[in-house]
C-alpha positions, -999 to +999 in steps of 0.1 A: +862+073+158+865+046+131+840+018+122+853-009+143+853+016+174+819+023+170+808-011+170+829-019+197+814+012+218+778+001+210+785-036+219+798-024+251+766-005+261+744-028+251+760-053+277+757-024+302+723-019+297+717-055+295+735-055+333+712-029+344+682-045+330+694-075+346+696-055+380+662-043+375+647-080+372+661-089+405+646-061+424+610-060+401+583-067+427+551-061+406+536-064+378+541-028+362+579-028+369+584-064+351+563-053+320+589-023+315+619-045+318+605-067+295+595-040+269+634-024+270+649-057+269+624-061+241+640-031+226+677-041+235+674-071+219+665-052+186+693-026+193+718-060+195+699-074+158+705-045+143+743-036+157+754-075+146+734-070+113+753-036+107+785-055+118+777-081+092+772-055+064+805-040+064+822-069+070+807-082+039+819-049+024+854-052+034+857-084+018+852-072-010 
């Protein structure tokens, strides 16, 4: 699998997970179930910086 695969493959899972975490806020009825959504959307949200930072890297790379 090359570089631009991979991203692509980790893009599209974040935006899966992103659905289901979605899904999951629609059906959250307490407290409890809303903090754990919030704390792995917490975490996707990282996952995303740090895929579009890595994207950025060798994009920089390849210009050169």
């Amino acid at each position: 699998m090359g570089v631009i695969e991979l991203v692509d493959a980790s893009a599209a899972t974040a935006l899966e997970h992103a659905a289901e975490l979605q899904g999951h806020l629609k059906t959250a009825y307490d407290a409890d179930a809303l903090r754990g959504c919030s704390a792995e959307m917490h975490r996707l949200v990282g996952d995303i910086v740090s895929l579009r930072n890595a994207a950025e890297l060798l994009k920089r790379e390849a210009m050169r």
